[in-house]
N, CA, C and O atoms as CSV, one atom per row, in Angstrom:
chain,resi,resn,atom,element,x,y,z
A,1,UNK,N,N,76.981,173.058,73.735
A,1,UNK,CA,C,76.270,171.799,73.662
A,1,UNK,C,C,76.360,171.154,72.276
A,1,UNK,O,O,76.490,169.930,72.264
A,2,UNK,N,N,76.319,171.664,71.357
A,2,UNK,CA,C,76.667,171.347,70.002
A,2,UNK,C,C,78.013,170.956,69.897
A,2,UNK,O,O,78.086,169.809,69.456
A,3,UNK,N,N,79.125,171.474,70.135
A,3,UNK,CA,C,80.214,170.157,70.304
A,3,UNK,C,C,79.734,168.839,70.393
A,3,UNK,O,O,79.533,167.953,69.562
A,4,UNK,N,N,79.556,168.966,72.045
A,4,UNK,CA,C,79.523,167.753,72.672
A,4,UNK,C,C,78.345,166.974,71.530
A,4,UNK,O,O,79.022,166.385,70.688
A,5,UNK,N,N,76.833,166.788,71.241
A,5,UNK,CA,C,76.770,166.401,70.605
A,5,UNK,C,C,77.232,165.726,69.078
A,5,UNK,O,O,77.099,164.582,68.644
A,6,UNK,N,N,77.750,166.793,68.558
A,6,UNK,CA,C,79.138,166.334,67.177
A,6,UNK,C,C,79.360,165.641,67.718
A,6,UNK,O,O,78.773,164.660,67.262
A,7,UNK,N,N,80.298,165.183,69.147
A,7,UNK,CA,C,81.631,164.160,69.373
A,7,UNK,C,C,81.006,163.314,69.797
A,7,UNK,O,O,81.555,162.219,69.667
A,8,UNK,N,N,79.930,163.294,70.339
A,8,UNK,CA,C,78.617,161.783,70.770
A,8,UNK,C,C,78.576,160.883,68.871
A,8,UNK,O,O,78.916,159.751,68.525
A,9,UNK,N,N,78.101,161.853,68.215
A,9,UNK,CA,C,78.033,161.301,67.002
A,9,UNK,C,C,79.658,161.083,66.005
A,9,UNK,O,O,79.738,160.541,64.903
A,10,UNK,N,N,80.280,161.412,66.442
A,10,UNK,CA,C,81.870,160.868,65.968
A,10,UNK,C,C,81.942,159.849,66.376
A,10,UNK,O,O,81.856,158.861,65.647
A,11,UNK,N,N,82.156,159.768,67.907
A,11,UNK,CA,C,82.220,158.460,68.561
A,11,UNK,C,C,81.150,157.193,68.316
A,11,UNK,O,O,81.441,156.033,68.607
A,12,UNK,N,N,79.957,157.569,67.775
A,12,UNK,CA,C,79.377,156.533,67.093
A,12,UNK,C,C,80.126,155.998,65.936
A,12,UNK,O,O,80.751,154.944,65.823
A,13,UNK,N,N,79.867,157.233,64.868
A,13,UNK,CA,C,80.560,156.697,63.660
A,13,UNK,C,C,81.739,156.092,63.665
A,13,UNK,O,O,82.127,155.441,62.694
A,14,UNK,N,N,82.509,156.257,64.874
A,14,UNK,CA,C,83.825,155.862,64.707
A,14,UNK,C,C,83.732,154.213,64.993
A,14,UNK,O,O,84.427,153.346,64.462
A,15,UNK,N,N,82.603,154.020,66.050
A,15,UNK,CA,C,82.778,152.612,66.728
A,15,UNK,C,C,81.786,152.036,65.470
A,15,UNK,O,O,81.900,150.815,65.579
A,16,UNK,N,N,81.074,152.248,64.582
A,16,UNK,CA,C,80.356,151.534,63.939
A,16,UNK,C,C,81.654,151.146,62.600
A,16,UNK,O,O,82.028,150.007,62.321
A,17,UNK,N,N,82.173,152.500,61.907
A,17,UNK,CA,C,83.557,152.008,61.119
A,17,UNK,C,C,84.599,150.617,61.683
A,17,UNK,O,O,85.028,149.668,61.028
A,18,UNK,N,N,84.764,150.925,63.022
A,18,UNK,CA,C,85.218,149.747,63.881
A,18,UNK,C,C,84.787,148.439,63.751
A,18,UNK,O,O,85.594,147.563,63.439
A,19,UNK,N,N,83.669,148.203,63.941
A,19,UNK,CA,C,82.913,147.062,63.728
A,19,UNK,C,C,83.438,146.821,62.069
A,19,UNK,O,O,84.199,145.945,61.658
A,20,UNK,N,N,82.878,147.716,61.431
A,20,UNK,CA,C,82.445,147.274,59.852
A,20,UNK,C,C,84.349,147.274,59.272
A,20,UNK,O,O,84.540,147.134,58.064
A,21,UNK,N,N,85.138,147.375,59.871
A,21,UNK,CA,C,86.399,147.482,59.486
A,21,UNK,C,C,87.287,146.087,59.038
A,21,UNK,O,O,88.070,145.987,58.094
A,22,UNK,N,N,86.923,145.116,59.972
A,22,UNK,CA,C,86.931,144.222,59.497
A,22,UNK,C,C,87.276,143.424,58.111
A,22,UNK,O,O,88.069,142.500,57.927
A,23,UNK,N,N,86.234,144.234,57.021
A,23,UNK,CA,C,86.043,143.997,55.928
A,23,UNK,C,C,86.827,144.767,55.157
A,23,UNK,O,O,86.726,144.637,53.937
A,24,UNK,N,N,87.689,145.647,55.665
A,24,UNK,CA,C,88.248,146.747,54.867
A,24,UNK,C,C,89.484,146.898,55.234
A,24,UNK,O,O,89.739,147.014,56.433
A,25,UNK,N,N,90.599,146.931,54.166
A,25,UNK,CA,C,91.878,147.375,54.457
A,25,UNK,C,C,92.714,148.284,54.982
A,25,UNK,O,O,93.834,148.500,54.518
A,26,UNK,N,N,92.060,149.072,56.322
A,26,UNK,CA,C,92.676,150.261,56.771
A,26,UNK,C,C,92.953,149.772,58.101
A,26,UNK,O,O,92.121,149.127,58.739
A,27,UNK,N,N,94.171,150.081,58.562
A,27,UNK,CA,C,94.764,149.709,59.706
A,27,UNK,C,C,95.388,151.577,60.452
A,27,UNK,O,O,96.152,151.438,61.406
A,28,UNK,N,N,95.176,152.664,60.171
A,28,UNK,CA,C,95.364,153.421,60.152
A,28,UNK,C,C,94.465,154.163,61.172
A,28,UNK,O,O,93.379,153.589,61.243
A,29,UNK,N,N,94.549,155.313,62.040
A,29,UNK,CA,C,93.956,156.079,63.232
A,29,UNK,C,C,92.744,156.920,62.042
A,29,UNK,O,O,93.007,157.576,61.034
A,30,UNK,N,N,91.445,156.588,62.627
A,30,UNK,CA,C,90.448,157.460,61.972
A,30,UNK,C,C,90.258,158.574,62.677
A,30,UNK,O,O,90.162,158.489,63.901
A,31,UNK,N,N,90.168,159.855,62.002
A,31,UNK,CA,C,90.043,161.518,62.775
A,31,UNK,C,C,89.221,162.162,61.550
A,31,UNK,O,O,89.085,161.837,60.370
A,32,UNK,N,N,88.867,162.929,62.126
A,32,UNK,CA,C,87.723,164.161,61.766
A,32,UNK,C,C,87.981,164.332,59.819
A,32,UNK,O,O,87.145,164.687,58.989
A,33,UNK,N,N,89.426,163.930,59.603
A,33,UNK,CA,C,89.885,164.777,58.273
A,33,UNK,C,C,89.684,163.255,57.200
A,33,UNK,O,O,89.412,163.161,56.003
A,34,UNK,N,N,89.989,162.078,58.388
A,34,UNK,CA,C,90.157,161.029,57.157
A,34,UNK,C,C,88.831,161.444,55.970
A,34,UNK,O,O,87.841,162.162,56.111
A,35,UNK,N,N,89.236,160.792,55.009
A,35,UNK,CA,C,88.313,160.479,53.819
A,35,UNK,C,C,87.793,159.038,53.652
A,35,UNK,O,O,88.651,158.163,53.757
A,36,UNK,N,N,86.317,158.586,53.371
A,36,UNK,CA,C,85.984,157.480,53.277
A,36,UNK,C,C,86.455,156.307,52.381
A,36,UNK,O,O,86.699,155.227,52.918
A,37,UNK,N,N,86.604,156.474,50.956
A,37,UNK,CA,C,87.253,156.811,49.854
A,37,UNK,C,C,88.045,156.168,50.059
A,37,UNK,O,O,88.163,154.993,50.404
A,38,UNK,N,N,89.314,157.783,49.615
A,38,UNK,CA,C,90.332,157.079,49.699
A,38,UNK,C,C,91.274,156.971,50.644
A,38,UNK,O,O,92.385,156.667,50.211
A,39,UNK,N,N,91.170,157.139,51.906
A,39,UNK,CA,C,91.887,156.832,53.138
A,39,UNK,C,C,91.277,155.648,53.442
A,39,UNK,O,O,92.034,154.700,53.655
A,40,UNK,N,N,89.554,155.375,53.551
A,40,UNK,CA,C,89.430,153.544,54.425
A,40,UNK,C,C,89.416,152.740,53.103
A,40,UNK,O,O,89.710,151.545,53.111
A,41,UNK,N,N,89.099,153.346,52.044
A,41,UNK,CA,C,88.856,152.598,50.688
A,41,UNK,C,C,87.402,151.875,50.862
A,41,UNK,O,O,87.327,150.659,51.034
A,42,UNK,N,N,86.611,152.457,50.821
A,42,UNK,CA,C,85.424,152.172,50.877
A,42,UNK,C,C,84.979,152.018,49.657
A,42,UNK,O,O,85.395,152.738,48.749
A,43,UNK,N,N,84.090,151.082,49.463
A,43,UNK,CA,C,82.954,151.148,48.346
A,43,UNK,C,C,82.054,151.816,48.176
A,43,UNK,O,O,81.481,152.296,49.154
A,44,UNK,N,N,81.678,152.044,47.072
A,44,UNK,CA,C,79.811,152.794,47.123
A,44,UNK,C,C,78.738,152.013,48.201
A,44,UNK,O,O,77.941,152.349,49.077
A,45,UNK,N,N,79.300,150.581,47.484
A,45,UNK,CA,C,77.923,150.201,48.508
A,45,UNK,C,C,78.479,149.373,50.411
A,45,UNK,O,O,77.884,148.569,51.129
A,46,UNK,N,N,79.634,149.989,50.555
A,46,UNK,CA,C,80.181,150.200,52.091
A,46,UNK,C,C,80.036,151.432,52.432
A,46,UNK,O,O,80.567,151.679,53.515
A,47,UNK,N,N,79.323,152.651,51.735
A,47,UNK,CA,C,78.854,154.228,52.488
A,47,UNK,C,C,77.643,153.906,52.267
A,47,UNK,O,O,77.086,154.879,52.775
A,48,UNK,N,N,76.588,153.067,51.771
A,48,UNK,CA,C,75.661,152.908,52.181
A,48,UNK,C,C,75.116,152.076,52.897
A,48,UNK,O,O,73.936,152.291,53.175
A,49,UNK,N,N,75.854,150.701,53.507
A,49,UNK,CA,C,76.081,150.062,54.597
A,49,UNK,C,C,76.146,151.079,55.721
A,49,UNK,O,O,75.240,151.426,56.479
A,50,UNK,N,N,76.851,151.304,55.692
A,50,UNK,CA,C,77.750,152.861,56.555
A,50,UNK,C,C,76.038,153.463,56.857
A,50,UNK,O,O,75.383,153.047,57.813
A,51,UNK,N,N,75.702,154.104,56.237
A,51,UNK,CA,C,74.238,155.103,56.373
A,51,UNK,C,C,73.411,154.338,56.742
A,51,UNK,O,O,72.709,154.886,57.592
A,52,UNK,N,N,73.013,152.993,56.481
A,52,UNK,CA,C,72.174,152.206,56.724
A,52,UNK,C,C,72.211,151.682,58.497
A,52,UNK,O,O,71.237,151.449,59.212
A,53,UNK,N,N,73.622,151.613,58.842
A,53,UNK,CA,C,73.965,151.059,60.335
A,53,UNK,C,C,73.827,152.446,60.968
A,53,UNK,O,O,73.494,152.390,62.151
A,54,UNK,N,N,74.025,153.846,60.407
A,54,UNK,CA,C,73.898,154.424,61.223
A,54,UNK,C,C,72.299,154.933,61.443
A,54,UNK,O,O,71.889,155.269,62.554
A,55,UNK,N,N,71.512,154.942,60.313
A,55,UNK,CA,C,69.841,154.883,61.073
A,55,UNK,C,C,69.284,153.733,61.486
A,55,UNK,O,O,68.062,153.714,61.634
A,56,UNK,N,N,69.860,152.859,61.683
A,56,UNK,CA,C,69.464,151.943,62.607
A,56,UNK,C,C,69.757,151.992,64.076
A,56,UNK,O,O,69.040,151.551,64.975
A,57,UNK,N,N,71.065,152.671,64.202
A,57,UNK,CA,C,71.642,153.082,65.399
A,57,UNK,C,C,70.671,154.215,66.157
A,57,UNK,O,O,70.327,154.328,67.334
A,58,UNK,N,N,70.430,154.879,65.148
A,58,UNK,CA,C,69.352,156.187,65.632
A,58,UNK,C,C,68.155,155.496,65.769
A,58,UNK,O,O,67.372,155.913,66.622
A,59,UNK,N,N,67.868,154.580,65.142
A,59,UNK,CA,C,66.232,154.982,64.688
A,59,UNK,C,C,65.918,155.761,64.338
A,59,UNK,O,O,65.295,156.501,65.098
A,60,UNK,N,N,66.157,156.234,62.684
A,60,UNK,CA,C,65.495,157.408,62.440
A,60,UNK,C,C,66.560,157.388,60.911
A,60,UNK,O,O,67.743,157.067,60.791
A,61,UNK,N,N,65.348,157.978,59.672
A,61,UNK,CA,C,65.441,157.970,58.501
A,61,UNK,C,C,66.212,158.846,58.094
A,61,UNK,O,O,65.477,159.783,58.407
A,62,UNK,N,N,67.275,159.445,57.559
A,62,UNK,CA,C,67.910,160.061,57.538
A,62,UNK,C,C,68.133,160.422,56.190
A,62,UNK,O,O,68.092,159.465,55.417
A,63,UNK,N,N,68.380,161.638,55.634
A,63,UNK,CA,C,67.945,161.783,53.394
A,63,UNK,C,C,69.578,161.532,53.058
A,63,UNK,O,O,70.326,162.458,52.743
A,64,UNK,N,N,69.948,160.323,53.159
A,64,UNK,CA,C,71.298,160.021,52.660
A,64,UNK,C,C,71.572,159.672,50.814
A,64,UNK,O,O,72.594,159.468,50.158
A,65,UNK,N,N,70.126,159.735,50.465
A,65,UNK,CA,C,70.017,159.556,48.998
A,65,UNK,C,C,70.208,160.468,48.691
A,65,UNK,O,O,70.934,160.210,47.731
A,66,UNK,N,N,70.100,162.082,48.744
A,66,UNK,CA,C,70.041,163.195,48.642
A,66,UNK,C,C,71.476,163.653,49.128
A,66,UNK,O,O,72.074,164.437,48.392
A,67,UNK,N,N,72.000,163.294,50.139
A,67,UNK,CA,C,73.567,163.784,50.754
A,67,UNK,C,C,74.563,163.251,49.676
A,67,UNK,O,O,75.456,163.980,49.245
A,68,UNK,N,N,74.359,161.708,49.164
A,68,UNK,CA,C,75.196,160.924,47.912
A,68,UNK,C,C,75.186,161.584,46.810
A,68,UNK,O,O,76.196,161.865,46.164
A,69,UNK,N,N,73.634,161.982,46.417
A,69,UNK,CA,C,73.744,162.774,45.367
A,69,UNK,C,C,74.366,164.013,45.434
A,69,UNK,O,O,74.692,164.314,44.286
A,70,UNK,N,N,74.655,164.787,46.141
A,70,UNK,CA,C,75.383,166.270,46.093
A,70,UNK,C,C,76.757,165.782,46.286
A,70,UNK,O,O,77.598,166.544,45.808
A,71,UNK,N,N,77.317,164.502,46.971
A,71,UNK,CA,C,78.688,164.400,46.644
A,71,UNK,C,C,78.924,163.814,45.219
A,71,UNK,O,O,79.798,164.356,44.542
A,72,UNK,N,N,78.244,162.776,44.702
A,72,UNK,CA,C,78.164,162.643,43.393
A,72,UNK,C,C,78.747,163.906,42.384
A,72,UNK,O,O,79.660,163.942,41.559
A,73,UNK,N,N,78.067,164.604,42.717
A,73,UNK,CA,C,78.085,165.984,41.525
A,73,UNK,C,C,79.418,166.569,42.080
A,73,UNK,O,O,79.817,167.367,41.231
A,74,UNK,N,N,80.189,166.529,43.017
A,74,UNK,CA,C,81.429,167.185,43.158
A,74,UNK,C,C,82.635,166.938,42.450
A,74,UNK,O,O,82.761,165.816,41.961
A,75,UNK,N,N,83.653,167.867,42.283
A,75,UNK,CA,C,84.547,167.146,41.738
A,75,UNK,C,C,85.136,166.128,42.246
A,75,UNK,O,O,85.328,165.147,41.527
A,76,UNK,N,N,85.508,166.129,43.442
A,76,UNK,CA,C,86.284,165.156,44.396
A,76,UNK,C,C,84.595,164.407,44.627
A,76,UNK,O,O,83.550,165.031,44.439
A,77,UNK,N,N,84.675,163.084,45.030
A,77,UNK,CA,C,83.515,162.447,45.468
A,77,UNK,C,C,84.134,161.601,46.414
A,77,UNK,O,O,84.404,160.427,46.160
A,78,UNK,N,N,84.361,162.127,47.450
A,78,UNK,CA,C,84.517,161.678,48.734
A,78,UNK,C,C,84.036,162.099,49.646
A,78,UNK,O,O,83.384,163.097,49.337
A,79,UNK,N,N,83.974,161.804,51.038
A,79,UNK,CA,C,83.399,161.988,51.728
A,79,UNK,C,C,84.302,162.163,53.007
A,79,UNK,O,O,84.901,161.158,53.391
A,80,UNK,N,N,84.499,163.654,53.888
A,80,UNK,CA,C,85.238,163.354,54.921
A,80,UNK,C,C,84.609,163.031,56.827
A,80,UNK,O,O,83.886,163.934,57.249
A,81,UNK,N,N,84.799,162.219,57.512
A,81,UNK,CA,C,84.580,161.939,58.320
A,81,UNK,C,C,83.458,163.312,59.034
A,81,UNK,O,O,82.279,163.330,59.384
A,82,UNK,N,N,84.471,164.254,59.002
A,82,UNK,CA,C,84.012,165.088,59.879
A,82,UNK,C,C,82.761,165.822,59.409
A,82,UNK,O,O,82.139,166.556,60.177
A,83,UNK,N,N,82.354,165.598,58.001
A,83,UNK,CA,C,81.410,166.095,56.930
A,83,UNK,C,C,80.281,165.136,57.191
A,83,UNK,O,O,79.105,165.431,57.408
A,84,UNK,N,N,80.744,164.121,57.144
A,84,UNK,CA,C,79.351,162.647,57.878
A,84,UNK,C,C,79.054,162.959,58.895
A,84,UNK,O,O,77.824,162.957,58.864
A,85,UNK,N,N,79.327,163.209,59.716
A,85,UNK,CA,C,79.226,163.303,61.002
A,85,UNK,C,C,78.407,164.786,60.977
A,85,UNK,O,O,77.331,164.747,61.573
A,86,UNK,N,N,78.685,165.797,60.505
A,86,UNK,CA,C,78.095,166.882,60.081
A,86,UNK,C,C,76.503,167.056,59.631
A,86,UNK,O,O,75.586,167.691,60.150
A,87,UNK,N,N,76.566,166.250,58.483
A,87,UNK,CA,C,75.470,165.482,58.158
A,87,UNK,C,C,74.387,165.074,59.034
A,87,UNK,O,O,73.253,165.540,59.144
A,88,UNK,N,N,75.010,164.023,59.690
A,88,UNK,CA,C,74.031,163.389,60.431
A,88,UNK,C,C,73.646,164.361,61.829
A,88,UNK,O,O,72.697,164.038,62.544
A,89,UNK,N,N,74.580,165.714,62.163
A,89,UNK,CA,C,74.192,166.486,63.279
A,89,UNK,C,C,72.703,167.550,63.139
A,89,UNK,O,O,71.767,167.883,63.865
A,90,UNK,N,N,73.228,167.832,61.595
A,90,UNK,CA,C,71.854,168.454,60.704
A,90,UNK,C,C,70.962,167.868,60.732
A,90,UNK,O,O,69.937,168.483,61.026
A,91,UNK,N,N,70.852,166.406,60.453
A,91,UNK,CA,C,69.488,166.003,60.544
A,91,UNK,C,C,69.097,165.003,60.962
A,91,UNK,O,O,68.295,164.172,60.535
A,92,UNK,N,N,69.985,165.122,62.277
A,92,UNK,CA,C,69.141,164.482,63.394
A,92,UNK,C,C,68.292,164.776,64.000
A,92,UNK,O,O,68.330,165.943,64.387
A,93,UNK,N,N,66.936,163.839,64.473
A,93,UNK,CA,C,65.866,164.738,64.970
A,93,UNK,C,C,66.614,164.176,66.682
A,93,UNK,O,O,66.823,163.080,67.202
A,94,UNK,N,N,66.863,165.887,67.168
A,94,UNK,CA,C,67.191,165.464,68.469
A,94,UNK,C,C,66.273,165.692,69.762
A,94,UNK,O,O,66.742,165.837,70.891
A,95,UNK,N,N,64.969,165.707,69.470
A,95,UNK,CA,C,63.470,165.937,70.557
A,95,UNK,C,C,63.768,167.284,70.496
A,95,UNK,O,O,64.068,167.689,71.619
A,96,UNK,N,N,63.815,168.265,69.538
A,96,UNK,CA,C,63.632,169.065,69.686
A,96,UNK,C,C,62.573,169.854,69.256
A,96,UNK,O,O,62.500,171.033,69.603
């Protein structure tokens, strides 16, 4: 059941990147490995667009100030698809 949930929440993220793509220079197939960065070329403040559409999608507050900050401190500061998505499986409240 945890798959299938992950790929409920891929398939969000993927169709919300969709929408918001528009604005961004990637014409390229998004999968589990892309990077936000530097594969869609995102901005700082297009991953928090990004976080912002996706608790709205949920309804529900999600500690993405706290997730930025631990990529912050990495060496690489990117972010990979399948790691967002990860993210948001952790702490989603799913009625449980």
């Amino acid at each position: 059941m945890p798959e299938v949930i992950r790929k409920a929440i891929f398939d969000t993220v993927l169709g919300i990147l969709n929408r918001l793509a528009d604005d961004w220079e990637y014409s390229g197939e998004i999968t589990p490995s892309t990077l936000l960065v530097a594969d869609l070329g995102l901005e700082s403040i297009d991953v928090v667009v990004l976080g912002t559409t996706i608790q709205k999608h949920y309804n529900q507050l999600l500690p993405f100030a706290e997730f930025f900050a631990e990529i912050g401190q990495r060496e690489v500061r990117d972010i990979r698809i399948d790691e967002f998505v990860e993210f948001i499986y952790q702490h989603l409240d799913r009625g449980q």
